[in-house]
MDTraj code that builds the backbone (N, CA, C; nanometers):
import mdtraj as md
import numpy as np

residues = "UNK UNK UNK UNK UNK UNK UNK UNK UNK UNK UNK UNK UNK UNK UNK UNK UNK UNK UNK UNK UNK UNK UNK UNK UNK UNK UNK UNK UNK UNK UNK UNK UNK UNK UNK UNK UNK UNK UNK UNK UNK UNK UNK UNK UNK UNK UNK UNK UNK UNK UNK UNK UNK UNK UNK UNK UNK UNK UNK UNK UNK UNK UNK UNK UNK UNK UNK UNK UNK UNK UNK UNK UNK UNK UNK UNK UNK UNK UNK UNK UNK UNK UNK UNK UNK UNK UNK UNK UNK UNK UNK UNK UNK UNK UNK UNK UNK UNK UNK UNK UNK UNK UNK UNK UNK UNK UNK UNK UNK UNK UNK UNK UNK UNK UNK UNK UNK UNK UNK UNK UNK UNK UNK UNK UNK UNK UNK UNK UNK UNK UNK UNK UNK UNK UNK UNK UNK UNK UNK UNK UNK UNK UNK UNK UNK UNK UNK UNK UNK UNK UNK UNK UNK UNK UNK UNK UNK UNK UNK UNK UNK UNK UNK UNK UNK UNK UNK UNK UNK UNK UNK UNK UNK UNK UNK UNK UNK UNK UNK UNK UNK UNK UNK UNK UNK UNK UNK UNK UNK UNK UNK UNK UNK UNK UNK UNK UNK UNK UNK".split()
xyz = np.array([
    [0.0831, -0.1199, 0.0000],
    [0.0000, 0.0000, 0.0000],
    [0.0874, 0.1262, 0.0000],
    [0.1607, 0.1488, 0.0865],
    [0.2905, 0.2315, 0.0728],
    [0.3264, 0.2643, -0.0197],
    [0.4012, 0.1638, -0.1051],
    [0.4840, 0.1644, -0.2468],
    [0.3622, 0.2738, -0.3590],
    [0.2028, 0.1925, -0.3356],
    [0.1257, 0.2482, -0.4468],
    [0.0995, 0.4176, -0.4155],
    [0.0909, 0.4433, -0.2859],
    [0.0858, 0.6028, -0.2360],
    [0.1658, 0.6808, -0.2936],
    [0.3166, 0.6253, -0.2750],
    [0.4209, 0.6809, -0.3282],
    [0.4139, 0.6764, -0.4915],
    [0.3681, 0.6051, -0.5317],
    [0.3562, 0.6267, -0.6901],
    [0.2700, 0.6749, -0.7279],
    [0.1756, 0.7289, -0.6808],
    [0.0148, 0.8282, -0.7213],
    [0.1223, 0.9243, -0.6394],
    [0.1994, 0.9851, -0.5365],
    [0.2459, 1.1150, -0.5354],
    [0.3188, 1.1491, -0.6200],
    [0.3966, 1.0301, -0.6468],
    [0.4914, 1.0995, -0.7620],
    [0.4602, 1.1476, -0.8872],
    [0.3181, 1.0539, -0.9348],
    [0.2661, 1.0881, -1.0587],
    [0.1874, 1.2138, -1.0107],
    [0.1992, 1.2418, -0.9414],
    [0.0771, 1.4002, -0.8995],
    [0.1917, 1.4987, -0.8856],
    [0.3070, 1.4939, -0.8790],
    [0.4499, 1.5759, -0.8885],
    [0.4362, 1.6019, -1.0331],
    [0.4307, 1.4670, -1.1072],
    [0.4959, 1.4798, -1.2599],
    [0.3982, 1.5555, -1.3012],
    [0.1992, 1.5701, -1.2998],
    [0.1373, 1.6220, -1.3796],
    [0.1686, 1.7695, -1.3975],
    [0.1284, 1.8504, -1.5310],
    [0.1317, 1.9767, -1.5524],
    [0.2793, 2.0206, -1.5986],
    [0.3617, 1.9122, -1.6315],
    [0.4987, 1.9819, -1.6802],
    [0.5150, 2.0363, -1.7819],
    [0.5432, 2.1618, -1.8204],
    [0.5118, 2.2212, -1.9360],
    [0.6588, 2.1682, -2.0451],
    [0.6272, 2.1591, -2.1756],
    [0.6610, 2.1252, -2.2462],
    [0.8470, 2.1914, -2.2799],
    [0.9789, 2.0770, -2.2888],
    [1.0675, 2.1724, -2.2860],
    [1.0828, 2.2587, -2.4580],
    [1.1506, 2.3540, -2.4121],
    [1.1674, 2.4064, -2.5737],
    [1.2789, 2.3657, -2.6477],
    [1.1948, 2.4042, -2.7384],
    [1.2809, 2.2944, -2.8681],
    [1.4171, 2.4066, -2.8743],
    [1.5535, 2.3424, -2.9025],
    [1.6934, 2.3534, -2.9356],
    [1.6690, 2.4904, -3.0653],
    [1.7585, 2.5890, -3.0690],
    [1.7573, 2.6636, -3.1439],
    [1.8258, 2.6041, -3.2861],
    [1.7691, 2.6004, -3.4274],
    [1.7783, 2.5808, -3.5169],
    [1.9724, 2.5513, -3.5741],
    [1.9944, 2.6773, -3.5124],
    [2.1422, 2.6486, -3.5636],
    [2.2274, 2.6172, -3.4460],
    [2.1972, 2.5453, -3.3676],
    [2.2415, 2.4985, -3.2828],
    [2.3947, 2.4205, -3.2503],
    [2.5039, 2.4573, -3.1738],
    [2.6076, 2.3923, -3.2093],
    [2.6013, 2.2359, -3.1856],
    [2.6895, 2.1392, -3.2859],
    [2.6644, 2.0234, -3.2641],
    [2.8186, 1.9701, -3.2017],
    [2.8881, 2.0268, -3.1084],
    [2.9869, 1.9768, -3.0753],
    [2.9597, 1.9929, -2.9435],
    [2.9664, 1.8882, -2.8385],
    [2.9338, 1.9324, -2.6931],
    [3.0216, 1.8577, -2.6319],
    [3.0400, 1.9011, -2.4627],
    [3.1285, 1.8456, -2.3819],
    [3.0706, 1.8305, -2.2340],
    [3.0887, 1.6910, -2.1736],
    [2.9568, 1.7195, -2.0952],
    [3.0292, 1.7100, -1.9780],
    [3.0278, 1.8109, -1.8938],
    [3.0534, 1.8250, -1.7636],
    [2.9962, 1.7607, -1.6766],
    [3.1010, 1.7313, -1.5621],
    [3.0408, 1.6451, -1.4684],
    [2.9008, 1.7262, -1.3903],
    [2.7976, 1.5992, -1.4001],
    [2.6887, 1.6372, -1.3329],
    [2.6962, 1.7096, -1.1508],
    [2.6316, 1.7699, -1.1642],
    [2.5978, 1.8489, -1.0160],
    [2.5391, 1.7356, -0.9126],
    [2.5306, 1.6862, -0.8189],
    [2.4492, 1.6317, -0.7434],
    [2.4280, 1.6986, -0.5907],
    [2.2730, 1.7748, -0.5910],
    [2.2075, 1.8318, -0.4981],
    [2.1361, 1.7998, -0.4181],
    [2.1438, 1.6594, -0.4148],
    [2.0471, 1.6026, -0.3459],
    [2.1152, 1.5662, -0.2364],
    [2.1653, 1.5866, -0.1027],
    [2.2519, 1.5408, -0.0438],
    [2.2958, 1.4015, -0.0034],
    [2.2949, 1.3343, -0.0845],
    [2.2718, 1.2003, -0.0926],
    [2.4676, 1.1682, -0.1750],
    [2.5423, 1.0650, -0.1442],
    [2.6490, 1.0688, -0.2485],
    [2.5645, 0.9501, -0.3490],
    [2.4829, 0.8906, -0.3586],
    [2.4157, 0.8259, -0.5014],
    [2.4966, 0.7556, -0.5440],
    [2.5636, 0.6373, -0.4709],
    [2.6505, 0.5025, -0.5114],
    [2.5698, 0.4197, -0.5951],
    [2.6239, 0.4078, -0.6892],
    [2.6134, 0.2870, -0.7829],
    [2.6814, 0.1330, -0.7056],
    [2.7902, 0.1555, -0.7399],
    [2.8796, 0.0360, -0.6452],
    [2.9747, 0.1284, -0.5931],
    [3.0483, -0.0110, -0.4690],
    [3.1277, 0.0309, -0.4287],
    [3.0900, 0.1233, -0.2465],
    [2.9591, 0.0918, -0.2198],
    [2.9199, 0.1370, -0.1541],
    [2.9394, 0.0252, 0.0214],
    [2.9105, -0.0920, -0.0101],
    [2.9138, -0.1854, 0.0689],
    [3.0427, -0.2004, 0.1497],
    [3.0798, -0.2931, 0.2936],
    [3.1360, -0.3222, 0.2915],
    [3.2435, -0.4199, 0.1964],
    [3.1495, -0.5424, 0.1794],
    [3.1692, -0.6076, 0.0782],
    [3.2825, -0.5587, -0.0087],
    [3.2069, -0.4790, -0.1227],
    [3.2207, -0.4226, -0.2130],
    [3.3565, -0.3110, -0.2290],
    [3.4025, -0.2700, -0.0864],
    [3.5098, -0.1929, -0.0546],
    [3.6512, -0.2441, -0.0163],
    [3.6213, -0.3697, 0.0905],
    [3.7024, -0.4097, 0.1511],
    [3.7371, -0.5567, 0.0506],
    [3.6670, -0.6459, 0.0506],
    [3.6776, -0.7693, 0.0016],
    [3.7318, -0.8176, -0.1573],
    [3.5919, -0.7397, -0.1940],
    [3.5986, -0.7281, -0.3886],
    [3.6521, -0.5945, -0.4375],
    [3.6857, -0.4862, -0.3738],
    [3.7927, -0.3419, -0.3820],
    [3.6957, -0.3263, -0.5289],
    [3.5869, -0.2964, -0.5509],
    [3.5005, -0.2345, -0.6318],
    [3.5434, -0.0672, -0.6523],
    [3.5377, -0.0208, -0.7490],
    [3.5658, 0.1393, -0.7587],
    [3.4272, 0.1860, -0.7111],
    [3.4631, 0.3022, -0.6956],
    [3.3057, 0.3768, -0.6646],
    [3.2797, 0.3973, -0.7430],
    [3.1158, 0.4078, -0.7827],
    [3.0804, 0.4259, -0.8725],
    [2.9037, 0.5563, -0.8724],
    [2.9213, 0.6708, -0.8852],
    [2.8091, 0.7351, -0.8496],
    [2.6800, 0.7652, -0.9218],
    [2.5999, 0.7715, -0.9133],
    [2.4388, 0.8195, -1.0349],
    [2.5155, 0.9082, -1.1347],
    [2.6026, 1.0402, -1.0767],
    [2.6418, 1.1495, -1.1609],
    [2.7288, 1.0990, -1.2497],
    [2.8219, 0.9940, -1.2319],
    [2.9105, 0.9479, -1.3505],
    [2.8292, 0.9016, -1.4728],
    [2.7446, 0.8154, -1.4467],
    [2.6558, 0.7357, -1.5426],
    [2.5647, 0.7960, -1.5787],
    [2.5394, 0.8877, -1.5155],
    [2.4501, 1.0210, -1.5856],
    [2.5079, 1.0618, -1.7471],
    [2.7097, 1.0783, -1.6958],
    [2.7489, 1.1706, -1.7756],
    [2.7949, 1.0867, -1.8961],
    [2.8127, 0.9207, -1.8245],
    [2.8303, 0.8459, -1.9608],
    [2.6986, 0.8497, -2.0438],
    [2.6136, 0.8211, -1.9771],
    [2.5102, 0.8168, -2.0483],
    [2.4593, 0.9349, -2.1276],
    [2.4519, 1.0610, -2.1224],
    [2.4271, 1.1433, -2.1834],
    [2.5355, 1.1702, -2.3260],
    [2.6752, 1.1873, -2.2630],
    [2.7446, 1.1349, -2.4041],
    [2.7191, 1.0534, -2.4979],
    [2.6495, 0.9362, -2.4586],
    [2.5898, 0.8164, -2.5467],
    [2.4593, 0.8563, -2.6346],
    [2.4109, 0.9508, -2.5582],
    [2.2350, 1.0143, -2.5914],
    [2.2831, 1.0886, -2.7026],
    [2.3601, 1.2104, -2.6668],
    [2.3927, 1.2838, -2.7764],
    [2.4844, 1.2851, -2.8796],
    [2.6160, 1.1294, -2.8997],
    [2.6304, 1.0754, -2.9627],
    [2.5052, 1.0288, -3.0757],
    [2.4239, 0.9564, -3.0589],
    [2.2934, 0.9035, -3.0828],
    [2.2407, 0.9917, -3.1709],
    [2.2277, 1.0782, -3.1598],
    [2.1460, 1.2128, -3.1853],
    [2.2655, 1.3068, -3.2960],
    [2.3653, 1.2861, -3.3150],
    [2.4228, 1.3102, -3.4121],
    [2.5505, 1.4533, -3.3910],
    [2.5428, 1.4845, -3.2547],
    [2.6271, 1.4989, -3.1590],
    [2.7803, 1.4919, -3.1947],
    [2.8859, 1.5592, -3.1838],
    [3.0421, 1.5567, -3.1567],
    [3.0323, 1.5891, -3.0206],
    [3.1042, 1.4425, -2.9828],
    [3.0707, 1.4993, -2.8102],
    [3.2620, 1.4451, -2.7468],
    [3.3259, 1.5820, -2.6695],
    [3.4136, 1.5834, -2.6588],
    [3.4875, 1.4767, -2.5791],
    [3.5682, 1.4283, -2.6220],
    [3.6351, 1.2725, -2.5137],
    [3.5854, 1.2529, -2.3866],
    [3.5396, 1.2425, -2.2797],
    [3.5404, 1.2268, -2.1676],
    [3.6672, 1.2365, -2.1017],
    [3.8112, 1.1853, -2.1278],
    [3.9220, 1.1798, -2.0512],
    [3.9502, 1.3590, -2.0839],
    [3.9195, 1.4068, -2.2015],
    [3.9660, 1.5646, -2.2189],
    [3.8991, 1.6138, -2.1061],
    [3.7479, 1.5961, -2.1124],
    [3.6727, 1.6836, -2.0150],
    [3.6999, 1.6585, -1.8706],
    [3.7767, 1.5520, -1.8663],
    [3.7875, 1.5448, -1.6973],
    [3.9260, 1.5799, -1.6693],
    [4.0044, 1.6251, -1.7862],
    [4.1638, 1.6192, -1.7382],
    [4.1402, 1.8078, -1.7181],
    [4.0587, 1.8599, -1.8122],
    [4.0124, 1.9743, -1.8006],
    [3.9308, 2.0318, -1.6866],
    [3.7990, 1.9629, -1.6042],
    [3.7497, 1.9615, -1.4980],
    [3.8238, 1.8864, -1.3648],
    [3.9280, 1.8481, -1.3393],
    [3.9676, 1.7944, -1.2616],
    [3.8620, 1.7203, -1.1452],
    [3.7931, 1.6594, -1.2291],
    [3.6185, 1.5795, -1.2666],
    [3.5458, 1.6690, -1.0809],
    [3.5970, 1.7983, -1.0946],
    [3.4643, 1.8571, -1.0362],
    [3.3723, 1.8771, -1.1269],
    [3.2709, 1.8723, -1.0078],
    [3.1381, 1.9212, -1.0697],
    [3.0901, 2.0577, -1.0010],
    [3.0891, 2.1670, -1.1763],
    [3.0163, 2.2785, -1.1397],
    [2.9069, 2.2749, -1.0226],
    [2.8754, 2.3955, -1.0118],
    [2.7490, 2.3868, -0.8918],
    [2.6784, 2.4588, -0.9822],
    [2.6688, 2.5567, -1.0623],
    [2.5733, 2.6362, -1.0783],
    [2.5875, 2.6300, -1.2472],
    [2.5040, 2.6905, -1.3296],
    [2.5335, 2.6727, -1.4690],
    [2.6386, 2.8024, -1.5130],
    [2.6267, 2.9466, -1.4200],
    [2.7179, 3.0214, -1.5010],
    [2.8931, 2.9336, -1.4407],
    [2.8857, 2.8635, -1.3253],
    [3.0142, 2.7546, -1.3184],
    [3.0933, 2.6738, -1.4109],
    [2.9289, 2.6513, -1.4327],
    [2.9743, 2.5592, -1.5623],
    [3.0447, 2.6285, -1.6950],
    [2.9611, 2.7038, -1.6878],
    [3.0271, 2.8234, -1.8378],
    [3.1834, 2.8662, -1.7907],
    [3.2038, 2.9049, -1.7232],
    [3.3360, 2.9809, -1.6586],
    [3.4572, 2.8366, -1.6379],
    [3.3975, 2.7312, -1.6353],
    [3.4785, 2.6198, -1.6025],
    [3.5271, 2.5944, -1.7498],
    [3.4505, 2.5703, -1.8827],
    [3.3951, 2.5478, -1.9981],
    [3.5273, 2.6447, -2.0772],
    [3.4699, 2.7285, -2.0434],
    [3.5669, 2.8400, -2.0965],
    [3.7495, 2.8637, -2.0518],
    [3.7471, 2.8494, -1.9754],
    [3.8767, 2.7984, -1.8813],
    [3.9751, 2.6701, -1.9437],
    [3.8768, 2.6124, -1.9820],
    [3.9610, 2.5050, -1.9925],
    [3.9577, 2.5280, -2.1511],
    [3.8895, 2.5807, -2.2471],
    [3.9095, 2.6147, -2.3735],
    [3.8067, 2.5078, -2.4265],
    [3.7117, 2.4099, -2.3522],
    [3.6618, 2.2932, -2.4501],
    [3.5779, 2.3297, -2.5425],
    [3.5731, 2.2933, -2.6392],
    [3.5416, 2.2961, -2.7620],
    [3.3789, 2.2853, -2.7873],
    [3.2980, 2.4233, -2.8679],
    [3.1242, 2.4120, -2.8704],
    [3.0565, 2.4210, -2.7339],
    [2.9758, 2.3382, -2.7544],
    [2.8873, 2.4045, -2.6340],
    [2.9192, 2.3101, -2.5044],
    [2.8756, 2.3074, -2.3834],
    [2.8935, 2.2527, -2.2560],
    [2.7467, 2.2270, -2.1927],
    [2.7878, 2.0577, -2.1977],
    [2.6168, 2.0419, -2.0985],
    [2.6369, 2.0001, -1.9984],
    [2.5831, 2.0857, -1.8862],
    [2.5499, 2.0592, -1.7445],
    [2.4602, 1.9983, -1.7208],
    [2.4073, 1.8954, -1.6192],
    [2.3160, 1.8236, -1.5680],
    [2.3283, 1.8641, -1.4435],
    [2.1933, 1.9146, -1.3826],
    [2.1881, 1.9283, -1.2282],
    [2.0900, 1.8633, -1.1705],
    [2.1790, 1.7153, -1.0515],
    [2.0503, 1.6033, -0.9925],
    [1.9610, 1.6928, -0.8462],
    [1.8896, 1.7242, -0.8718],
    [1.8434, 1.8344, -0.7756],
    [1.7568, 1.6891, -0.6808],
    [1.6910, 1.6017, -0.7418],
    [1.5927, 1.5089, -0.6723],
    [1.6341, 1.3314, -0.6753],
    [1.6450, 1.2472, -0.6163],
    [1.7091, 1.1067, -0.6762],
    [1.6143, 1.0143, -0.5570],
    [1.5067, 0.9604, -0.5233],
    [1.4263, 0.8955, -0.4502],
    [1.4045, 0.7506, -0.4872],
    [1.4502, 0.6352, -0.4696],
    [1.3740, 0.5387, -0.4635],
    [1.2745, 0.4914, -0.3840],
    [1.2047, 0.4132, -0.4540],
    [1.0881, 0.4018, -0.3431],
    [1.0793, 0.2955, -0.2418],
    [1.1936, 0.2238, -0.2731],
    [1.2507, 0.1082, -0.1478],
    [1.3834, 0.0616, -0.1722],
    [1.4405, 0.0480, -0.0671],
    [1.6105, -0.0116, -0.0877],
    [1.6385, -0.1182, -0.1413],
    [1.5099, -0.2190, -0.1674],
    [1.5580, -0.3703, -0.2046],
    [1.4008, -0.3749, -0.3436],
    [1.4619, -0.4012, -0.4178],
    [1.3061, -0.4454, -0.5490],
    [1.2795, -0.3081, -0.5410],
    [1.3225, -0.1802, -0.5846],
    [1.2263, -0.0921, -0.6154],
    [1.2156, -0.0786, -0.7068],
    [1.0690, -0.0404, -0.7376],
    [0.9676, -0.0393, -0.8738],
    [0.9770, 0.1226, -0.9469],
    [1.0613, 0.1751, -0.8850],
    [1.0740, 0.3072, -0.9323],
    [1.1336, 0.4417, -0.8852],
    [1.2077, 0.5093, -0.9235],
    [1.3336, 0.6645, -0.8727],
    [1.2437, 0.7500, -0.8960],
    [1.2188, 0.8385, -0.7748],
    [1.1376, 0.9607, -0.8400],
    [1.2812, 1.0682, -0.8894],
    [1.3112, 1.1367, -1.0226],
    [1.3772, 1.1800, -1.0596],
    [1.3486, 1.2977, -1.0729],
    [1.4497, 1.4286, -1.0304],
    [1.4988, 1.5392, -1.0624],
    [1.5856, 1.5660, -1.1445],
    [1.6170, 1.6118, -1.2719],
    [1.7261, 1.6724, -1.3587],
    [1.6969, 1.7818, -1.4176],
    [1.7780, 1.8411, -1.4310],
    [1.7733, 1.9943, -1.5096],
    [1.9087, 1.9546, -1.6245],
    [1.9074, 2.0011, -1.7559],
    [2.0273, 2.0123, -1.8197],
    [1.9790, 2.1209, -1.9056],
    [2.1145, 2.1903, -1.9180],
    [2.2006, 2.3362, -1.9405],
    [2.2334, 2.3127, -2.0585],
    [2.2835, 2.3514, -2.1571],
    [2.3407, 2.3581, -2.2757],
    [2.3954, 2.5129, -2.2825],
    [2.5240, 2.5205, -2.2521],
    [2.5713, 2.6599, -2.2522],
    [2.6673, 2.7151, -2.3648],
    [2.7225, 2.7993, -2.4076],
    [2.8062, 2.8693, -2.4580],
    [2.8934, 2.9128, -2.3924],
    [3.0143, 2.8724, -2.3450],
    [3.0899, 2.8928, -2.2908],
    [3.2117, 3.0329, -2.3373],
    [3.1639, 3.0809, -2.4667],
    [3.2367, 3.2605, -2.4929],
    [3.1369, 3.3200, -2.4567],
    [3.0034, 3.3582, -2.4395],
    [2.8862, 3.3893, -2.3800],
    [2.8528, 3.3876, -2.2229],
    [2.8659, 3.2634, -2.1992],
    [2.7857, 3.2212, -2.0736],
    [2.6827, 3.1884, -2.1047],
    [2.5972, 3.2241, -2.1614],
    [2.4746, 3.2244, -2.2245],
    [2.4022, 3.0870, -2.2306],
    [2.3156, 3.0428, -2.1549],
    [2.2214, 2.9399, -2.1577],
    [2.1598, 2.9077, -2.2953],
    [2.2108, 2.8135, -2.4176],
    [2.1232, 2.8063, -2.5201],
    [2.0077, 2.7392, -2.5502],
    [1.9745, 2.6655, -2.4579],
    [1.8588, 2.5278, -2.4227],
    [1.8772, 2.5100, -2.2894],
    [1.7550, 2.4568, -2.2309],
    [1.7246, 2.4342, -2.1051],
    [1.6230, 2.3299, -2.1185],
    [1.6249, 2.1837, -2.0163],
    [1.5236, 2.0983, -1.9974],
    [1.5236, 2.1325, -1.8461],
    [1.4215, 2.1280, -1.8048],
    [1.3906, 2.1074, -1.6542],
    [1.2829, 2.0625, -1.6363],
    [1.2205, 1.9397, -1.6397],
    [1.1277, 1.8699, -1.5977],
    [1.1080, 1.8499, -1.4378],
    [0.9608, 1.8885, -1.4114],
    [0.9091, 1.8507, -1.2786],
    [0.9531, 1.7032, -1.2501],
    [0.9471, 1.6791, -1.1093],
    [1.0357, 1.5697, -1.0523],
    [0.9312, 1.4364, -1.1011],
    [0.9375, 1.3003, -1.1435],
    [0.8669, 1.2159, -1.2085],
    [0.9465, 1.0726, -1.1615],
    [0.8412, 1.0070, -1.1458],
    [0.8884, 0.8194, -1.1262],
    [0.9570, 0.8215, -1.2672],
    [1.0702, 0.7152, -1.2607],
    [1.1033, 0.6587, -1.3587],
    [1.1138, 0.4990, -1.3478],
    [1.0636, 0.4418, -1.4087],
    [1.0219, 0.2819, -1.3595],
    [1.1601, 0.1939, -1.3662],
    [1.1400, 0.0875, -1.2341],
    [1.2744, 0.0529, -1.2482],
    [1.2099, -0.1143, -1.2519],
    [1.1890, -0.1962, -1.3410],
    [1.1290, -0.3233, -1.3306],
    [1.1856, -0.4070, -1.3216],
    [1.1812, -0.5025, -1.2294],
    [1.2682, -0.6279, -1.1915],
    [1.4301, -0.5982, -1.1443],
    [1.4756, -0.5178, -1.1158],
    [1.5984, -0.4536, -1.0641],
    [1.5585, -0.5238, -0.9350],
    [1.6728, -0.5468, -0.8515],
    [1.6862, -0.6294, -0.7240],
    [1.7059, -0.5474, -0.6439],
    [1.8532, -0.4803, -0.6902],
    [1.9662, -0.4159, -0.5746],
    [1.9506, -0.3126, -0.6422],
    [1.9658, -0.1678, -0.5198],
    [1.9736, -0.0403, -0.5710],
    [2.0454, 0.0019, -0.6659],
    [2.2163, -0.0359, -0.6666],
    [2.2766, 0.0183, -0.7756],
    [2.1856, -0.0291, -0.9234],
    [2.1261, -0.1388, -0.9138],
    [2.1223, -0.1354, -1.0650],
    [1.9941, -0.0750, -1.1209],
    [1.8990, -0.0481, -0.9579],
    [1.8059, 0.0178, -1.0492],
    [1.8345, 0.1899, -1.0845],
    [1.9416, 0.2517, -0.9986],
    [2.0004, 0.3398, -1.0359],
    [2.0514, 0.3847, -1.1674],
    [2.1016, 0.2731, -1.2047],
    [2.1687, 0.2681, -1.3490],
    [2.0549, 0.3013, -1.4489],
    [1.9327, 0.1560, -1.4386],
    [1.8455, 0.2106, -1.5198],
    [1.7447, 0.3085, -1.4943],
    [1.7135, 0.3841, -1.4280],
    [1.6766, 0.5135, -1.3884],
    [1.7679, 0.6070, -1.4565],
    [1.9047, 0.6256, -1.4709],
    [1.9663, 0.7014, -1.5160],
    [1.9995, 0.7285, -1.6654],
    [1.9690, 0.5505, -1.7089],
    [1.9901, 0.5684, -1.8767],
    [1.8211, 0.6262, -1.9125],
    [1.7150, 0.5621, -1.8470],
    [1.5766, 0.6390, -1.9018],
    [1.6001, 0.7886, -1.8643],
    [1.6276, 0.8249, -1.8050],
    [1.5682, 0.9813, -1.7263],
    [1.6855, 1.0501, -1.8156],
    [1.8395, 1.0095, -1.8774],
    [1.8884, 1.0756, -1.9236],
    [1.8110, 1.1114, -2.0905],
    [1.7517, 0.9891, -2.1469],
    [1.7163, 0.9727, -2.2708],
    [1.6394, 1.0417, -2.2786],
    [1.4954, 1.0751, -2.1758],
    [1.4087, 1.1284, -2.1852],
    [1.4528, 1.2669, -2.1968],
    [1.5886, 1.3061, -2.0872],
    [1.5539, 1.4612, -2.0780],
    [1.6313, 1.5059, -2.2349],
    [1.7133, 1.4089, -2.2973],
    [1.7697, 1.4469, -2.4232],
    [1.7284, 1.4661, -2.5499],
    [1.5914, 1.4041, -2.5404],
    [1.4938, 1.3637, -2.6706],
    [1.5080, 1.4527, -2.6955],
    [1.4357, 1.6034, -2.6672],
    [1.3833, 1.7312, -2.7350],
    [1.5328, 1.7785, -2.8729],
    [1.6557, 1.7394, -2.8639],
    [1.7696, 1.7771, -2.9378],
    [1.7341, 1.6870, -3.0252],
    [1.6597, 1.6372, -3.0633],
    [1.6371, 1.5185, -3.1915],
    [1.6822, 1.3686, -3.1810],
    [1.5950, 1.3299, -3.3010],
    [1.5645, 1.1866, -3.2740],
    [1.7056, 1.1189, -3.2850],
    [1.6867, 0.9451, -3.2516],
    [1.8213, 0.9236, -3.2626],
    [1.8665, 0.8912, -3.3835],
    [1.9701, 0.8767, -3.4414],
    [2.0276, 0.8275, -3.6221],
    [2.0371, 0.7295, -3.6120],
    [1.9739, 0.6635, -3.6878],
    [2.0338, 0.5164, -3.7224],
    [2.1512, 0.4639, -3.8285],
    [2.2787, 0.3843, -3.7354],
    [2.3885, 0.3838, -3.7577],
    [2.3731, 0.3586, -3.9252],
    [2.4768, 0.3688, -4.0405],
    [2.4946, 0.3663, -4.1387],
    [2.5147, 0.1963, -4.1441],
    [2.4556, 0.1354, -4.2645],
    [2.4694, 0.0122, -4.2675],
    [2.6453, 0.0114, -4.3216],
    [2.7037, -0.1379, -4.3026],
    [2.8712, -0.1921, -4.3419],
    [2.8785, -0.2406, -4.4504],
])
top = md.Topology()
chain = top.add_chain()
for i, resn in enumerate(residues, 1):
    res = top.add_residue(resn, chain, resSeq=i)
    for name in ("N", "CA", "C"):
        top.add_atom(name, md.element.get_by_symbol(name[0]), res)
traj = md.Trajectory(xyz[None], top)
């Protein structure tokens, strides 16, 4: 009964989200995606969290915001995207994560990376139980900046929403898939995905 409360609140969070706006026409297609923000005061372990997992099997850590940022590279790869190395952007971010989006711009710019810079900020990250949960209520905002500007060129910010996590056991993994849906979703509006060229 619990679990279903929590999923009629969350769907009563998600109603009324107004629609994000569509990407400006000439839009740059080279991006670099900065490490995600995480606001939720939560550190959001993937692995690596356990004893187990620390001491025994020496697992790396592994957080929501990393797999956020792989995953969004992958989205906007997809989408037809030049999306800057990951090892550049982190040898360049010394894999902080901005706090704020003009951070992000000023970080962006600093380091010289190349086109535009997308920020992700996890403002909300809720499961609805520690063991079998059926669903993350999710917060994200992503930035698309101009880093000679500062200038915000696109913005998604969707009201906070379940994202279904089905048959997942253990938290990290429904984390994971919470993170590849909620990234896909908030990326759609930049266009559909390409389908690879046949060999």
């Amino acid at each position: 009964m619990r679990r279903r409360c929590a999923l009629l609140l969350a769907l009563g969070l998600a109603g009324c989200t107004p629609p994000p706006a569509a990407p400006p026409p000439d839009l740059v297609r080279t991006v670099a995606v900065l490490p995600p923000a995480n606001h939720t005061g939560d550190p959001l372990l993937v692995t690596g969290a356990s004893f187990l997992e620390r001491w025994a099997l020496r697992s790396d850590r592994v957080t929501v915001p990393e797999v956020l940022a792989a995953e969004a590279g992958v989205q906007l790869a997809r989408r037809g995207f030049t999306v800057v190395p990951a090892d550049v952007v982190s040898g360049a971010t010394e894999d902080r994560a901005p706090e704020s989006v003009e951070a992000a711009a000023a970080v962006a710019a600093r380091a010289r990376l190349p086109g535009l810079a997308l920020w992700l900020d996890v403002r909300r990250w809720e499961p609805d139980a520690p063991v079998h949960p059926a669903f993350v209520i999710v917060a994200l905002t992503a930035s698309l900046v101009d880093p000679a500007s500062g200038r915000v060129v696109w913005r998604n910010a969707p009201r906070p929403a379940p994202v279904a996590t089905p048959g997942e056991v253990e938290l990290g993994s429904a984390y994971v898939t919470a993170a590849r849906k909620a990234v896909a979703a908030l990326l759609a509006p930049l266009g559909p995905e390409r389908r690879a060229a046949p060999e």
